[in-house]
C-alpha positions as CSV (number, residue, x, y, z in Angstrom):
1,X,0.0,0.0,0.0
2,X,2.7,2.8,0.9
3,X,5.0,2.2,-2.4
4,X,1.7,2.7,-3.9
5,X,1.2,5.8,-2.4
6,X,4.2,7.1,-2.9
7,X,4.0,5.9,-6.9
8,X,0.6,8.1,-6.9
9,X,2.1,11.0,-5.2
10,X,5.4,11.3,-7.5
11,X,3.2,10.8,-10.5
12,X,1.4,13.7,-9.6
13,X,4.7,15.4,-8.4
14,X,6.2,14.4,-12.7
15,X,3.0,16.2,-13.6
16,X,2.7,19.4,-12.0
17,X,6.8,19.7,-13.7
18,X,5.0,19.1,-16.9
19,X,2.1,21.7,-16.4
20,X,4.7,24.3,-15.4
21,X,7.0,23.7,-18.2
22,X,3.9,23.9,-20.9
23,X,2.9,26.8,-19.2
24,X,6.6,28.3,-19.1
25,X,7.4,27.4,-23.0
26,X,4.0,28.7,-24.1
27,X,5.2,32.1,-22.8
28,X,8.4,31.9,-24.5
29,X,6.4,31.1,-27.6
30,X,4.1,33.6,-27.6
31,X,6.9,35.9,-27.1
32,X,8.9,34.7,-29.9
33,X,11.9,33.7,-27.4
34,X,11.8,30.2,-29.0
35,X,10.4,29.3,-32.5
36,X,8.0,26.2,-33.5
37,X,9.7,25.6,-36.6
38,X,12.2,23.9,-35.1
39,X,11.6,20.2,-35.0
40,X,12.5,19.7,-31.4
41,X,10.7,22.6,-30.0
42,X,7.6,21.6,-32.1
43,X,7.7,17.9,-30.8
44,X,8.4,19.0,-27.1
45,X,5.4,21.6,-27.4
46,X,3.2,18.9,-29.4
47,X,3.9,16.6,-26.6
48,X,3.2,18.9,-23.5
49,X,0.0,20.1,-25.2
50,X,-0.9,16.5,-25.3
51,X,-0.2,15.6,-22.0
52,X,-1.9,18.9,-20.3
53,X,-4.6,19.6,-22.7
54,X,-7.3,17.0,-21.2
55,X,-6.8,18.7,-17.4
56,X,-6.6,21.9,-18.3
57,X,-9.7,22.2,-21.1
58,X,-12.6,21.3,-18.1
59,X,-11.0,24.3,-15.6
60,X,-10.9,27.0,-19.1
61,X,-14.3,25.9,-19.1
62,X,-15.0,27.1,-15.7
63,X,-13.1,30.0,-15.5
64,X,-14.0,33.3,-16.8
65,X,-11.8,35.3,-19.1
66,X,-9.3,37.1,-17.6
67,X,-8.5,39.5,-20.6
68,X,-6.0,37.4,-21.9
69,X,-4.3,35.6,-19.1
70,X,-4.9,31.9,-18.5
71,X,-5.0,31.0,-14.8
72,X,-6.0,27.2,-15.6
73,X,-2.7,26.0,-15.0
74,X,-2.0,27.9,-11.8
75,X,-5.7,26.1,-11.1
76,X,-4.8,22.4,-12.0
77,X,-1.2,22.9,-9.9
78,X,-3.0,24.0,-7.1
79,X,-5.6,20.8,-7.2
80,X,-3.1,18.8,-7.8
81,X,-1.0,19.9,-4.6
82,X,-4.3,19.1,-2.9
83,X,-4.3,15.6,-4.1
84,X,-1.1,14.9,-3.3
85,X,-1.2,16.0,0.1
86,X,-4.6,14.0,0.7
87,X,-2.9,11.1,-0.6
88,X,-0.4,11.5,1.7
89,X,-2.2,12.2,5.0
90,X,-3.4,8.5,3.7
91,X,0.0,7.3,3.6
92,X,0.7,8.8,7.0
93,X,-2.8,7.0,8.4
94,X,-1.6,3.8,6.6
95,X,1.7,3.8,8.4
96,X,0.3,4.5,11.8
């Protein structure tokens, strides 16, 4: 049960890297630091979009516009640090 937990919880530790990263390169995209035309930076932004897309579209749903600025990922990082902390008050219960 605890290796388990502690699969779960790092799982959701690799993703929250992931959302901040998509969230960090599409910055640097729209701000032309970086350029999709190169193969590596397409297939790395290709592949975060596909990773984050599904948990992020629900929560753009929900929120309202905010003139431009997407707080969905700021959203999704801080559920997900809820998660992992529940799942860990569970590991701490299962231990005890």
């Amino acid at each position: 049960m605890y290796a388990l937990l502690h699969l779960i919880g790092t799982v959701i530790d690799l993703y929250i890297w992931l959302v901040i990263i998509a969230a960090v390169m599409s910055w640097l995209i729209a701000f032309n630091v970086i350029n999709t035309y190169n193969r590596f930076v397409g297939m790395v932004s290709y592949f975060l979009h596909q990773v984050t897309e599904p948990a992020l579209r629900p929560i753009r749903r929900i929120l309202p516009v905010m003139g431009g600025i997407d707080l969905s990922p700021l959203v999704l990082i801080l559920l997900l640090i809820f998660l992992r902390n529940l799942i860990m008050v569970d590991l701490a219960r299962a231990l005890l």
